[in-house]
Structure formats: structure tokens, C-alpha cells
N, C-alpha and C positions, 0 to 999 in steps of 0.2 A: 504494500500500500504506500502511495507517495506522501511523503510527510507535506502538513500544509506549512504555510507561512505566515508568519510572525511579523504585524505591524507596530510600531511603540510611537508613543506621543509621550513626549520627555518633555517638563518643564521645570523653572528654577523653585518654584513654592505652587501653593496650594491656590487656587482661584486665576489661574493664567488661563485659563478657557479648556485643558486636554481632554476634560470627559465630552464635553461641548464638541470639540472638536472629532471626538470617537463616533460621537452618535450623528454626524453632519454627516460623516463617511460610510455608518450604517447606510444611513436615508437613500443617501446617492448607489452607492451598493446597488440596496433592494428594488430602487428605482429602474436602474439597470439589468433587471431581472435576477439577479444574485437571491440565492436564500441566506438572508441574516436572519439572526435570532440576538437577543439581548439577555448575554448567560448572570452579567451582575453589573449593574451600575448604582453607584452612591452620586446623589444628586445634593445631599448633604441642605433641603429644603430651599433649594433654590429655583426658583419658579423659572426662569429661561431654563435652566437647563431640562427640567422635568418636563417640558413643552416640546423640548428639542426629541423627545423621544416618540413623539407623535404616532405612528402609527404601526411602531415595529412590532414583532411578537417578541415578548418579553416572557421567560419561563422563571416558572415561580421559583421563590428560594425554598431552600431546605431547610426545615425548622430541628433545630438541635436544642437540646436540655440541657444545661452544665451550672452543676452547684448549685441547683434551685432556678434558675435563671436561664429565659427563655433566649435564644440569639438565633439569629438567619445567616445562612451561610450559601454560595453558590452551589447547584443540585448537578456534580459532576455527570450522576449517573445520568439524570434527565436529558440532559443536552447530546449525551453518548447516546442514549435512544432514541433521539430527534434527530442529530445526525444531520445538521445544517452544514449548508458550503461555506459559510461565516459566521464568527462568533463575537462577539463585542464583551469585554472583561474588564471592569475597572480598577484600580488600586492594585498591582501587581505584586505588588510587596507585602500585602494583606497575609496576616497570619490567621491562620481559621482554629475555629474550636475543636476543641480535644472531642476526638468523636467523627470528625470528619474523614474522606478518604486520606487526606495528604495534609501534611503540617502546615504549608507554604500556598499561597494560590498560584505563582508560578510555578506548583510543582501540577495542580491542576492544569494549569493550560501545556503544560510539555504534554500530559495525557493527552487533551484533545489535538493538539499537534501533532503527537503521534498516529492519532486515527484519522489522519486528514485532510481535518479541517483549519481553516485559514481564521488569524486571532487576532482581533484590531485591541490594543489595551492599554494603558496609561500608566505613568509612575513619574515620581518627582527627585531629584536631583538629589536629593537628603537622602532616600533609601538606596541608594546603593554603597555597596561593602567600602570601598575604596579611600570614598570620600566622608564620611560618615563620621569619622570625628572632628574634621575641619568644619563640618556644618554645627557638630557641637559647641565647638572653639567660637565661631560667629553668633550663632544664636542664643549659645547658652542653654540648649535644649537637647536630650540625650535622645535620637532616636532609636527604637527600641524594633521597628520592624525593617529588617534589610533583606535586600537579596545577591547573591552575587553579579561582580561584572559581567561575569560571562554571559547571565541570561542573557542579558541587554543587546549586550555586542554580538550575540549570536542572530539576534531578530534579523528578518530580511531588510526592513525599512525602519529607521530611525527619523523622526521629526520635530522637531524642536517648537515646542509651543512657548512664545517668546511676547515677552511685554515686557515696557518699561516701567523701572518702580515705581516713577511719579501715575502711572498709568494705574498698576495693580493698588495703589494707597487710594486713587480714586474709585477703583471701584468698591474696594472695600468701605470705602465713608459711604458711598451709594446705597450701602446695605446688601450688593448683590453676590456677598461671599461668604461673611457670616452674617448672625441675627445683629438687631438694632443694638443689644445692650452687652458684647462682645467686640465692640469693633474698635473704642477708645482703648483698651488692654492690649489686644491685638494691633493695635499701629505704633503703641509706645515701645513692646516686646518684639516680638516676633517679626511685624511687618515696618522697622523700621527702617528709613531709606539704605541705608549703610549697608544694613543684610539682604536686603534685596538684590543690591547691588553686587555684591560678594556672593551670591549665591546664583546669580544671572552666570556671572563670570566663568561660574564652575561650571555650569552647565555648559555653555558656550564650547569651556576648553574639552569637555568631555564629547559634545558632539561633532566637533573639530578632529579629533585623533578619531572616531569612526568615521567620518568621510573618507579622512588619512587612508586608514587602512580597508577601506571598501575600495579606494582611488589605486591600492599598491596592489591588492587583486584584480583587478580590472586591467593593468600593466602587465604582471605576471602572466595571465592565463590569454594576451596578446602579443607576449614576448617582446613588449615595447621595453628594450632595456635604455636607451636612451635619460630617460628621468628618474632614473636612480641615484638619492644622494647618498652621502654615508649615515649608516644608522645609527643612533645611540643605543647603546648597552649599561643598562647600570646593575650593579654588582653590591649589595648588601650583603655584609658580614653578619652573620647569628650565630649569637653566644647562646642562646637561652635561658638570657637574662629576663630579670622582671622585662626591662624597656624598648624591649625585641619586639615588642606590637606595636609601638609607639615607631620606632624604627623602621618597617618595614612597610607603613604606612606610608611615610614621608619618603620614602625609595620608590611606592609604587606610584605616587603624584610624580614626583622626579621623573619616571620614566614615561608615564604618560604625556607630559607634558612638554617631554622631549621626541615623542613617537619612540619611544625603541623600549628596548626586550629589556626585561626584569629577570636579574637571574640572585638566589640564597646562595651564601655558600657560609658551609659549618664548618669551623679548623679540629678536630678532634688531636687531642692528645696519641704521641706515639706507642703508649701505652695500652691505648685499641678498647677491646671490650673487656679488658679490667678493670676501667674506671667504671665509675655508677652513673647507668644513664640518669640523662635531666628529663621529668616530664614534659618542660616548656616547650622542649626541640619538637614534639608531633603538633602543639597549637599552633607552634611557628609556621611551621612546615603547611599546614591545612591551611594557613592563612596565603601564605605563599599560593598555593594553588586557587585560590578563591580571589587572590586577584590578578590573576592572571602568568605569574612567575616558574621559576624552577626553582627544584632546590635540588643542590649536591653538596656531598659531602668527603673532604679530603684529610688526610691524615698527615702531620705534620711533625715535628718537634719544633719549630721556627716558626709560632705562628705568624710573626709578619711575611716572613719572608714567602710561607705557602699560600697567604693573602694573595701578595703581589703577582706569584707565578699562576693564581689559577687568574685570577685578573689579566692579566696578563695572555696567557691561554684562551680564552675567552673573549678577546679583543674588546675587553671592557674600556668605554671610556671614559666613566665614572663610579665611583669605590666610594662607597655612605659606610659610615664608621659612626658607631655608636662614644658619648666620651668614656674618656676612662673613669672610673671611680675608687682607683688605686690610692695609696698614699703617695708622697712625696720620698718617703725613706724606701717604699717598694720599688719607684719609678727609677730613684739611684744607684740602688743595686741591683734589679734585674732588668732594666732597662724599661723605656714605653716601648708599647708597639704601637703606637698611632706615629711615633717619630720617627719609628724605624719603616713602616709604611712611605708617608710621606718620602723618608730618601730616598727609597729605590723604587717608585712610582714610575717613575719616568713621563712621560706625557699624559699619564690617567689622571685625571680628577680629581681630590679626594676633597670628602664633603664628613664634618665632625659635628655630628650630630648631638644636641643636650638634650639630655634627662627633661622628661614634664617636672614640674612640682610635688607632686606625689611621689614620682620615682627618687626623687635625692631626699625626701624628707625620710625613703624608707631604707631598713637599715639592711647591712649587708649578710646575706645567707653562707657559711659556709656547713658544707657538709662533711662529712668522714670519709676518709681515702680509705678505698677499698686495698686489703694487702691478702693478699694471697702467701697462707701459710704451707710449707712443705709435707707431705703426707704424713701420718704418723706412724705409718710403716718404716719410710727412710729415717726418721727422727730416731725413730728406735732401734735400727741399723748401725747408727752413729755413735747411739749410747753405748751398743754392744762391742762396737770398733775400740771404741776411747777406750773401754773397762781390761777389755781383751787383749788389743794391740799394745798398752803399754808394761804390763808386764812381761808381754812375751818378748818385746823384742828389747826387755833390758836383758831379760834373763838370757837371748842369742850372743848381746853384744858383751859382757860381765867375762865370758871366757878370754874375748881379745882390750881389755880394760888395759893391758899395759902397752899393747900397740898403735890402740886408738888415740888421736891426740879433741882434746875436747871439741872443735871445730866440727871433724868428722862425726862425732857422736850427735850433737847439734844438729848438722843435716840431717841425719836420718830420720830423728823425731821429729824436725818440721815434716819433712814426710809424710812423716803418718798422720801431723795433725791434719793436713793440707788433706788426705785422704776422707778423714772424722768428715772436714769442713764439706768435700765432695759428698760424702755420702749423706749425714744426718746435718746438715745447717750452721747456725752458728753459734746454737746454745752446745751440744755435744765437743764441740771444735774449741770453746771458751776451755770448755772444764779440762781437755786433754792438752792443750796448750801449759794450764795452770800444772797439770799434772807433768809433762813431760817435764816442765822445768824443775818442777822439785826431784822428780827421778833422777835426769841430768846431775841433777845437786847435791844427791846422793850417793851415786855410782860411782860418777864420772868426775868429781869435783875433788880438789886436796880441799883439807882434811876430810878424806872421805867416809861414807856410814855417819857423817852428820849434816846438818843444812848448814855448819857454819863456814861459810867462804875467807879464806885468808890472803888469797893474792885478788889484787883488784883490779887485775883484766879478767880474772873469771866472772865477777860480779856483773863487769860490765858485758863482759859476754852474755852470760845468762839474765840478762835485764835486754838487750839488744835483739835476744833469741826470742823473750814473750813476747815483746815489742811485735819482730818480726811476724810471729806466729796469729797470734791474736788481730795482726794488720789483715794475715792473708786470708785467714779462716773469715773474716767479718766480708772480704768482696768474694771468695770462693762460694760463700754460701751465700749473697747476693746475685751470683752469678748463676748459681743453683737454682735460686727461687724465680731469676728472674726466666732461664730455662723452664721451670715448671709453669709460671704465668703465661708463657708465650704456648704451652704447651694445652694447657687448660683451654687459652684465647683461642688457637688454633681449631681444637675438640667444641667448644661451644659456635665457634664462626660455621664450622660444618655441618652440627647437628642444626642450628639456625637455618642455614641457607636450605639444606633437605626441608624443614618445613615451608620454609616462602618458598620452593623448589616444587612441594607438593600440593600447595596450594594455585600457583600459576600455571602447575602445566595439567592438572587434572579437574575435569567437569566434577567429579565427584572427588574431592582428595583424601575423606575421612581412611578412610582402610588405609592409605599411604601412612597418612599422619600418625596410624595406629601403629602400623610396622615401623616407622621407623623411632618411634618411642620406646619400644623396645630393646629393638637392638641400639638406641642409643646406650639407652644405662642397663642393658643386659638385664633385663627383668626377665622372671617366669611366667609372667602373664601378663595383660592388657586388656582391660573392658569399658568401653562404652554402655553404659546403661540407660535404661530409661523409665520411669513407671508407668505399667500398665494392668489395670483391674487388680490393684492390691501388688501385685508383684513387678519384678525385676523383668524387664527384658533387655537383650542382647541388641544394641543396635550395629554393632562391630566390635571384634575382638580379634586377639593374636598371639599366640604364645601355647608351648604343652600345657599350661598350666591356667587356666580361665579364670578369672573369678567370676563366682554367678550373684552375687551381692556385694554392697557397699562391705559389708563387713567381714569379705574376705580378703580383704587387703587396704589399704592405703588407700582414699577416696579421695576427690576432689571435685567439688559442683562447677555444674558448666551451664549450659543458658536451659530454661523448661526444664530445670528440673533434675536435666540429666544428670549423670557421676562419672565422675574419669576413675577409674578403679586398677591399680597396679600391684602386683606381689612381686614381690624380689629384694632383695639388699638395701638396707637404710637407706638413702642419700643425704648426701652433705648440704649446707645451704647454700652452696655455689648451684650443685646441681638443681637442687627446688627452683630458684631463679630461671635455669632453662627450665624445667618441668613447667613453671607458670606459661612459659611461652609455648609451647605444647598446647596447655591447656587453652589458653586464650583461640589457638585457632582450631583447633580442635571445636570449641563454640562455634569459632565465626564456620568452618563445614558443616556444623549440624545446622546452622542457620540458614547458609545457605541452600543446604539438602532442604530445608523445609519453605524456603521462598521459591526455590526451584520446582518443588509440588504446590504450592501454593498456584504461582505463575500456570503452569503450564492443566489445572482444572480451573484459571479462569478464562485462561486460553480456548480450554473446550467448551466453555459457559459462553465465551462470547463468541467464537464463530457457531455454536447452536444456538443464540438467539440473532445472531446476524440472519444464519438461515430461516429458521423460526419466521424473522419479521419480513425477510425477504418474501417467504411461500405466503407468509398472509396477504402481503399486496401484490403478489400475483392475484392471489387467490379471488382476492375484491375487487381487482380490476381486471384484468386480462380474462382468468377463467368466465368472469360475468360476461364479459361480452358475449360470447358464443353462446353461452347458456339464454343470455336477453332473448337473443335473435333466434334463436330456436324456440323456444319459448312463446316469442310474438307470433310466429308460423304455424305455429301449432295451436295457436289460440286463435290465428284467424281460420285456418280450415275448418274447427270445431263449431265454428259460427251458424247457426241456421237459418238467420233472416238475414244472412247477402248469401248473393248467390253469385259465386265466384264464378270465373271462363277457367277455359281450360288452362289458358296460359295464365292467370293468376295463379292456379292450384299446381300446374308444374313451376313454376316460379318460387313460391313460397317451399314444394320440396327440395328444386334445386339450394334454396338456402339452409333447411334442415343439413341437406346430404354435405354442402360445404361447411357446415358450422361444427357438424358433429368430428369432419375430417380435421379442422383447425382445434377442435374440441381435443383430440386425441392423441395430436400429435404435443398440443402445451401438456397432458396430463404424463403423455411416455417420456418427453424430456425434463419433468420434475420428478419421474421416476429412478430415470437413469441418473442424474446427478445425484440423487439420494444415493444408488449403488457406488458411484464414482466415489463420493463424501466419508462412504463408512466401508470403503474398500471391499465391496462386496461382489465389483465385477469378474464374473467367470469368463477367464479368455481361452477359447479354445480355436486353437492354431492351425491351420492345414496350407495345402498349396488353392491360392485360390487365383481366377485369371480376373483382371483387373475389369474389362470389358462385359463381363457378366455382373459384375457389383454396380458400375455404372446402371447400369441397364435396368436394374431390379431396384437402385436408386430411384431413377428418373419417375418407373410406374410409382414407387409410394409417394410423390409429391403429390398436395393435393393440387386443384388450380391449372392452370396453362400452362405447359413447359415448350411451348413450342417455341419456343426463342434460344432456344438450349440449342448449338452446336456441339457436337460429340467428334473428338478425333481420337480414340482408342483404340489401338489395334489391335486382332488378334494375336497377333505375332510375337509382340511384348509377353516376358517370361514370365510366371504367373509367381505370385509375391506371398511371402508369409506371413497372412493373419489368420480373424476371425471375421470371414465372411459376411455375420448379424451386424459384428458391430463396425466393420467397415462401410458395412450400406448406407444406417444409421449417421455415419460421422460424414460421409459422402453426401446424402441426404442434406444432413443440416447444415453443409455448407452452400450446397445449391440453391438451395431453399433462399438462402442471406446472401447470395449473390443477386439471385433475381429480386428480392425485395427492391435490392437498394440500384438497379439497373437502370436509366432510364427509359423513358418510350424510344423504342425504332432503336436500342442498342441491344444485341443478341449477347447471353451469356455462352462462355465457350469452357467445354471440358476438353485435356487432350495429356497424353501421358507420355514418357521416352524412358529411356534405360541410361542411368548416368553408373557405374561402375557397378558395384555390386547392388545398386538400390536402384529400384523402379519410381518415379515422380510422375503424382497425379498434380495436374493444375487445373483450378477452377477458377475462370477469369471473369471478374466484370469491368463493365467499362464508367462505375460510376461514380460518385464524389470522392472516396479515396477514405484514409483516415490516417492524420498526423502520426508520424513515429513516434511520438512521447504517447500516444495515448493504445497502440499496439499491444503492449502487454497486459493494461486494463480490461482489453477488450475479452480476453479468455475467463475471466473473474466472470461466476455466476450472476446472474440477474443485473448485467450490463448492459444498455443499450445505445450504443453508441450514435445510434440515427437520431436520437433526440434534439431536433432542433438543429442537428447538424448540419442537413443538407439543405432544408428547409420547407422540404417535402411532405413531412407530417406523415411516413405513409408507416413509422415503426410502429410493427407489432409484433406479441409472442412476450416471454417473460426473460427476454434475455438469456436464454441456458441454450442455446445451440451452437455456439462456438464454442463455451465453456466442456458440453458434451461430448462436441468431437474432439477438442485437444485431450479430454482426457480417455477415452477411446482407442484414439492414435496412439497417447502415449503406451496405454495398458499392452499395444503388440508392439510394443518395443520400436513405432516408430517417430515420425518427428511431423508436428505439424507448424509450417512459418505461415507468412503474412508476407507479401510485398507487394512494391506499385508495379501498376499496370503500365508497361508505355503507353504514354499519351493520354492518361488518365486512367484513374478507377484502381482496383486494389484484386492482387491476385492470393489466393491459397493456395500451398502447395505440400502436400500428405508425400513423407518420403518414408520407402515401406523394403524390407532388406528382400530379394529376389531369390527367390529358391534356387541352391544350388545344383547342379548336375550332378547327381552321383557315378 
């Protein structure tokens, strides 16, 4: 179905005329012959405008209950059953009551958009995401209903309903915008000249960059490179700080108001995913997208310097920087990065953005560094080394004590500690350090068998050696931990990416997410559960070992109710942390397992009430006809006092015999669609000669076919279908040739042999039908002679082309559509040619 289009009437404030102007465009529309309807407009008691709506059909609101308190709301469904070629929708940014289809009324009109129909609708400069606090900042007033840029910018036509404020101040003292005793509050506040003025502006600049960018696709898709300038690029940094909203606001005005691309970019620490995420970074990030931006994220230790190179990379040419709110003692010893920015900028931009009022009044958050401890397996590896290794390897070295000279003895126990430090950290590594030295002290040292040192290079040796020891043991075992962080990083970045891995590339990804939960932390079982009738059911699982209830393992709730349920080995709270991210999408697959069934029975609800409403108006118009005029025939022969001729009375049955024939064939092509619909056609296949289908076509037509040329030949190899339903499909294309023929031009059938497929063509020579509207035309209860040609002469309930495409297609072959030279519109059935054995 082709999506309809999207009108908007954008103004700076409230009473510039745009519902006025919605409903002028109705008029005209309907005038036009267009079907409008009037799905919501707020007239807000203004008598011109409620005049303006004069004679349209206006469909009632929907009356919704909430908290005692009665409210109207636009009747999505209603207008989906009405089913107009235009729709008029006021207040776009209008948030609807709890209980409605959709939270948003633009998210209503994306609906009717998508079934359609075409949506003329209004919004005011203050509701949109973008600019939304700058209208705060002018007016002093928080609006509270927005919508995203994009709706806006997505619409086909943007129009700017435009007045001067001296203009809108006077109509407001007129009385024709609010009530009488409203309107000195309102001119002092809200509508004073200054904000008008400043709010004109924004509008302007906002409709300005979509001409922009309507004018650079209109260039693009004509390959006019000629008026290409350089684009701007601007490039916000996000911390996910408090002032990152505040920031990436004022970036996305920047960019707008420069025409160019808005691009996030996050510096993360080289420490990766050891650190603790920020929640701020997903509101930033949604915001980013909501007004229109990117956002990526690079990994640095240097965050200026990875500023500048993704800036840089990016052909950025302006870099918004939030300020610092470092100290002065921070900024001298670890340096600024806004200064280290600015130097190596080069030709980019930089713009240093201040804190609102609120932000520097509030105070600064620091959180706890995440440190990654060494397992306590190696810990106690380390302890067993230190306990172990130091008496063993005095008692080796005790035999050569008068060979060894203390140096040598020295090295070897740093050895070992350096080993301790390698394997158990740097508490085990402390204590063997302390230890070797006094052993050292003992063994190896004059006067020996006691700790007291008498020459004072030993002391300073054995002072020089803890020194030593205790230096290397402290980065060995940093160098340990930072190995196992990178290694933990490494293990969590994988099992992560498998879940976004199994979410993106699979329609259904829960069973994924399941397996690989498992074999992430090697559990003996996995279960998704769910309640159903008192008990547990299975909605996916994995493992020898199942659990069949929460209380056979480890549980954790997920969205309805459900339970994540896992048996196997404690986890640590590193691991819980992945396990939560599991669990979260885990939710979002059951979620979307359930909007996916959701969708797709209301999918089957509404193509059977499409059909549904479809058969009914057949039914009341089309099927009546025939029945009328049989009907009147039959009531006049019944007649006793006229006394009809003979050629009245054959008259009257030739219209029985024609009506019952028109009668029979709208009742067998809403039979056949029905089979087509519920997949109930039986195709039985044989070799059949193309010349006999014709043939047996031509007798079922009712009416005159003498206008019908036939060049079929016998000679043509005879093609593999089903005979019934080729006649049929053959039939209703003839049928709809000759309909739409005009007088004195003869329809022509005639067939050839193109490689392995035989081509039937059924030509007429009459008004033809646009290629945009071609593949509408196989869509059930389509008529596309409507006023087309201007003939008036369509009849039938539109299911005969529908018919035979799906006919055609059911013996596997292909039915087109093209033009006729020199006018008119040809079919042409291409059917595979029985092979020679």
C-alpha cells in the first residue's frame, strides 16, 4: 500500500491562523472532488474558525474516562474504517489520554499515513524537541508536549503560517484568539512583542534549513553538482554529565542553523568496560537521535587528543565543548583538555560552552572506580608459593652457604618473590618479600642464625633487596590484574556482542539469547518461564539440566511476569552485571515475541475487515444492480393489466438472461478471491494447448465479443497449467479489456513462444493506466476506470484482475501489465511450455 502524504502548517505561536488555514485546504480539497474528513480540530471557541469548517464531514471524537474525568480524544479507529483520501488533524504534538491507541497524536497520524491516506495538520514552533528550551528561555514557559524533529522534517510539505507580532497582538486585543478577560495576561506574558518576535525568528530559521535541505535533494537526485557548497559539520563532545542536554541542544541549533550534520562523540576511558557505565550516556545518546544527530563512541587514553582526531576524521568544522568544572590545582597538574583541544584544533572551530544556572549551582558527583580483584584461586596459589617456596629453596641453597656470596643469594629470592607477585598478587608477594628478607638475614647474613647485621653493606643490601622486591611485586601484580581486567573486558565484550549479535541478526533471538547464557557462564540449565493456569510453563530453555520452576535455581523476573531461571555455579558480581544484560534482552525478545503476535493477528483482523467491508459494498452496490434489474423484469412480466408485445416480453428476458450472466460471474469472482485469500486454491496441472483455453474463454463471456481478434495458433507448444483456472484468468482479463475499449476499436488476443515460456497477450487499445498506479490495480476491489477515463462505463466489484494474477501466479506463472503502442494497455500471462521428453 503507498504510504500517503504529510502536509504541516508550522507557525511561531498560537493564533497565526494554521488550523484556519488546514480547514481552507480541506474546503478546497473537497471542492475538488477529494474525500476529506475532519479526524480533530481545536477551534479553541473561536467563531471564524468554527465557520471555517463549514460543511466538511467531521467524525466524532472518542470519549475516554481517566481518573473520574471525562476527555475527547481523536477516534483513530473510526477514520481507519472511513478510510478517506484526506484527513485534517490539529495540534500535532497533542499528547492523548492514557487509554488511547498511541501516547502521541503524531504517532496516530504515522498510522493513518501508513494506510494511505494523505494528513493536512498543524503545530507550533515551541513543540518541537530541538528548540524547546530556547522557547523556555524567551517565554518563560516550560512546554510540556513535544515531538521530535524528524516528524516535521519528514512531512512532504512544510508551510509556514506567518504574521507579524504587531499583527498577532492585534488580533488578540480583537478578542479573536482568546476570551475577553484573558487577553491583558496574555499580551503582558506570553504574547509580548519581544517573544513574538524571537519566536517568528525561530520559526523562520527552522523553515529555512527544510527548504535547505528539500532544495539539496532536489540537486542530488538531478545530479546538479554545480551548487554544492561546503557543508558544516559540528561535533559535540558527551561526557554524560549533568549538562550534556543542555549541550547538545545548543550543538543541534548550531548545526541547524549552519545546515550541516550533527555528529556525538563519547571519549571512553582506555580502560574499556571496567569502568562503570554512566546512565546519562543512553538519555544523551536518545536525544542525539531525536534531533537528528549521530553518536559514536571512541576509546582513548588522551582525551583531547582523541577529540581532535575523531574531529578531525570527521571533517568536523566545529567542536562545542562543554566548560570544564575542574579545579585550578586539577587543571595544573593534569592538565585542561579544553586547552589542549584548542592547540591542536587546527582550522576547526571550537565553541566552550557554560553550565545553565542550575548546573554550576549543583554539586559534583563522583562515583567509585571499579577495580577488578585477582581470582581467589590464584590469591591462594600465591599464598601456597610464598609458604612453600621459601623454605624450600633456603633449605637447597644452606648446602652451598659458603660458596654463595650474599648478592647471588638475593637474586634468587627476588625470584621467587617476583614468581609469588606473578602468580597470587601483591598481598602474597608483600609477605614473601618480608619473608625472604629475614630468611636472607638468617642464613645468608654474618653473624649468622640471628637477624642481627654487623657489616653495613649487608644492611644496606638487605634494605635495597625489600626495597627492590616489594617495588616489583607491587607492578608485577599490577601487571597481573591489569592482565586479568583486560581479560575479564575481553570475556564480557564477547558475551555482550553474542547478545546484541543475537538480537540483530535473528526475527526470533530468545533461544539464541538462551544458548548462549549458558554457555556463557557454563550453567547446567536455562529457563524461561512463564505463568500459566497456576503453573510454570517452558517458554524456552537449554541445558541437560532444566529447571521446571522458579525455585529450582537462581531466578530473575523479566517483563509479564516471566522468570529467567538458571542452575549452575554461584556467580560473582562482575558476572550478575552481564547476567542483568542477558536478562534485560532477554525481556526486550519476549517483548518482542509478543508485539510480533500481537502485530501480525491484527494484521489478520485488518485485512479481514478490509475484506469484510470490501464484500459488503460490493454486496450493496454492485451485487444490487443485477438483482434490481432482474427483479424489475420479472415484476413486469408478472403484471396482468399490461399486456406486453412480444418484443417487450423477449426484451425484458433478454435482461433477466444478461443480468443473471453479470449476476454470476461478480458472485464466482468473490468466490474465487475468497479461495485465493485463504489459500485454498487447488491447482491441478496438465499439458494444456493454449488455443482451446482461449476458445472456451471467449464462449463464457457474457455480452458481444465480436470485437475480439484471436491470433492463436495451433502450432504453439501446449503450456503447463490448470486448464479451469487459466480460462477463468483469461476470461477476466478479456472481459476488462473490452470494458474499457472504445467504440470501433477491436480487442486483440494473440500468443508466441519466447524461450522456454509461451506469452498470451490480451490487447486493448484504450485509455491506458499510469505506471504508478499498475500494481494497485491487482489489489482486490480496485477499480481503476473510476472517473479515469471519463466514460462512466466501470462495472463489477473490482476482483478480476486481482483473480487472474493470483490464478496465474498459483501455476507458477507471471502475469505483467504494459502499454499498448499507440495507446491503451496490454496483459500479458507468461506460462512455462511443456517440455519434450
Amino acid at each position: 500500500m503507498t504510504r500517503g502524504e504529510l502536509r504541516m502548517y508550522l507557525g511561531a505561536a498560537p493564533g497565526v491562523g494554521k488550523t484556519y488555514a488546514m480547514l481552507d485546504e480541506g474546503v478546497r480539497r473537497r471542492d475538488r472532488g477529494t474525500d476529506v474528513v475532519v479526524g480533530y480540530v481545536e477551534t479553541h471557541g473561536r467563531p471564524k474558525t468554527e465557520a471555517q469548517i463549514r460543511d466538511l464531514e467531521v467524525i466524532p471524537r472518542q470519549q475516554i474516562d481517566y481518573r473520574g474525568t471525562h476527555f475527547e480524544e481523536m477516534d483513530l479507529d473510526a477514520i481507519l474504517a472511513r478510510a478517506p483520501e484526506v484527513v485534517l488533524v490539529d495540534e500535532l504534538a497533542h499528547t492523548n489520554v492514557p487509554g488511547s491507541p498511541n501516547a502521541k497524536r503524531w504517532e496516530d497520524v504515522e498510522v493513518l499515513l501508513a494506510a494511505g491516506m494523505d494528513v493536512i495538520s498543524t503545530v507550533n514552533i515551541q513543540h518541537l524537541e530541538s528548540v524547546n528550551d530556547v522557547v523556555e528561555r524567551i517565554t518563560g514557559v516550560k512546554q510540556h508536549e513535544t515531538l521530535p524533529d524528524a516528524v516535521v522534517r519528514a512531512a512532504d510539505q512544510v508551510e509556514l503560517v506567518d504574521m507579524t507580532p504587531e499583527a498577532l497582538r492585534r488580533r488578540m486585543a480583537h478578542g479573536n484568539i482568546y476570551a475577553p478577560e484573558k487577553v491583558d495576561a496574555a499580551l503582558s506574558n506570553y504574547f509580548r512583542a519581544g517573544n513574538l518576535g524571537a519566536l517568528r525568528e525561530l520559526a523562520l530559521l527552522w523553515v529555512a534549513d527544510k527548504v535547505d535541505v528539500s532544495l539539496q535533494d532536489y540537486l542530488t537526485a538531478h545530479g546538479i553538482a554545480g551548487a554544492w557548497e561546503t557543508r558544516e559539520r559540528v561535533v559535540v563532545a558527551v561526557t554524560g554529565a549533568p549538562s550534556g542536554e543542555h549541550l547538545i541542544r545548543r550543538a543541534a541549533r548550531m548545526a541547524q542553523r549552519a545546515k550541516g550534520d550533527l555528529v556525538g562523540v563519547h571519549i571512553s576511558s582506555s580502560e574499556g568496560l571496567v569502568t562503570q557505565p554512566n546512565p546519562l550516556l543512553d538519555q544523551h545518546r536518545q536525544l542525539l537521535a531525536d534531533l537528528g544527530g549521530e553518536y559514536h563512541e571512541v576509546i582513548g587514553a588522551d582525551i583531547s587528543r582523541a577529540l581532535v582526531q575523531f574531529a578531525q576524521s570527521e571533517r568536523a568544522t566545529q567542536l562545542v565543548l562543554g566548560s570544564s568544572r575542574q579545579s585550578r590545582w586539577h587543571q595544573a597538574v593534569q592538565g585542561s583538555v579544553i586547552a589542549s583541544v584548542i592547540r591542536d584544533a587546527g582550522e576547526i572551530d571550537i565553541h566552550v560552552i557554560s553550565p545553565t544556572a542550575d548546573e554550576r549551582a549543583a554539586p559534583l558527583a563522583f562515583g567509585p572506580r571499579h577495580r577488578t580483584r585477582l581470582p581467589l584461586r590464584r590469591e591462594a596459589a600465591g599464598w601456597l608459593l610464598a609458604l612453600l617456596g621459601l623454605p624450600i629453596l633456603a633449605l637447597l641453597l644452606l648446602p652451598f652457604e659458603g660458596s654463595l656470596n650474599l648478592t647471588s643469594v638475593s637474586l634468587l629470592f627476588l625470584l621467587l618473590v617476583t614468581g609469588v607477585a606473578v602468580v597470587g598478587g601483591l598481598r602474597p608477594s608483600i609477605v614473601a618479600a618480608v619473608g625472604a628478607s629475614l630468611t636472607v638475614n638468617w642464613f645468608f647474613t654474618e653473624p649468622k642464625r640471628t637477624l642481627t647485621i654487623s657489616q653495613p653493606d649487608n644492611l644496606l643490601a638487605l634494605g635495597i633487596f625489600l626495597a627492590v622486591a616489594a617495588l616489583v611485586s607491587t607492578v608485577v601484580s599490577q601487571t597481573a590484574r591489569r592482565t586479568t581486567e583486560v581479560a575479564r573486558a575481553r570475556a564480557e565484550a564477547e558475551a555482550l556482542a553474542r547478545v546484541a549479535g543475537g538480537l540483530m541478526g535473528e526475527e526470533d533471538p530468545l533461544r539464541e539469547l538462551v544458548s548462549h547464557l549458558r554457555s556463557t557462564f557454563d550453567l547446567e540449565g536455562v529457563a524461561v518461564l512463564a505463568p500459566a493456569d497456576g503453573e510454570w510453563m517452558i517458554v524456552e530453555a537449554n541445558g541437560p539440566d532444566i529447571p521446571l520452576s522458579p525455585s529450582d535455581g537462581e531466578a530473575l523476573k523479566l517483563v509479564e511476569d516471566a522468570q529467567l531461571v538458571i542452575k549452575g555455579p554461584v556467580l560473582s558480581a562482575d558476572d550478575r552485571r552481564v547476567l542483568q544484560v542477558f536478562a534485560a534482552q532477554l525481556s526486550s525478545a519476549l517483548e518482542r515475541r509478543r508485539l510480533r503476535g500481537a502485530a501480525a493477528e491484527a494484521s489478520a483482523m485488518a485485512e479481514a475487515d478490509h475484506l469484510r467491508t470490501a464484500i459488503l459494498r460490493a454486496v450493496s452496490h454492485d451485487l444490487r444492480t443485477p438483482l434490481a434489474s432482474i427483479k424489475a423484469s420479472v415484476t413486469s412480466l408478472l403484471q396482468d393489466d399490461v399486456a406486453w408485445t412480444t418484443d417487450d416480453r423477449d426484451e425484458f428476458l433478454d435482461t433477466i438472461d444478461e443480468e443473471t450472466d453479470r449476476l454470476n460471474d461478480l458472485v464466482g469472482n468473490l468466490l474465487d478471491m475468497s479461495r485465493i485469500e485463504t489459500g485454498a486454491v487447488e491447482v491441478l496441472t496438465r499439458p494444456v494447448g493454449l488455443e482451446e483455453v482461449v476458445a472456451r474463454a471467449l464462449e463464457s463471456l457474457s455480452g458481444s465479443i465480436g470485437q475480439v481478434d484471436v491470433a492463436v495458433s495451433e502450432q504453439l507448444p501446449p503450456v503447463k497449467a490448470d486448464p479451469a483456472l487459466l480460462e477463468r484468468a483469461v476470461a477476466n482479463l478479456t472481459a476488462n479489456a473490452i470494458r474499457f475499449s472504445p467504440d470501433g476499436q477491436r480487442t486483440r488476443i494473440e500468443a508466441g513462444e519466447v524461450g522456454d515460456r509461451v506469452v498470451l497477450r490480451i490487447i486493448d487499445r484504450g485509455p491506458g493506466v499510469p505506471m504508478a498506479d499498475r500494481t494497485r490495480m491487482f489489489e482486490p476491489f480496485q477499480r481503476m476506470g473510476d472517473g479515469g477515463d471519463g466514460s462512466g462505463q466501470v462495472t463489477g466489484v473490482g476482483l478480476g484482475l486481482a483473480v487472474a494474477r493470483g490464478f496465474v501466479d498459483a501455476m507458477a506463472g507471471e502475469l505483467l501489465l504494459e502499454d499498448t503502442p499507440g495507446g491503451g494497455l496490454t496483459a500479458v500471462i507468461e506460462l512455462p511450455k511443456v517440455r519434450d521428453e
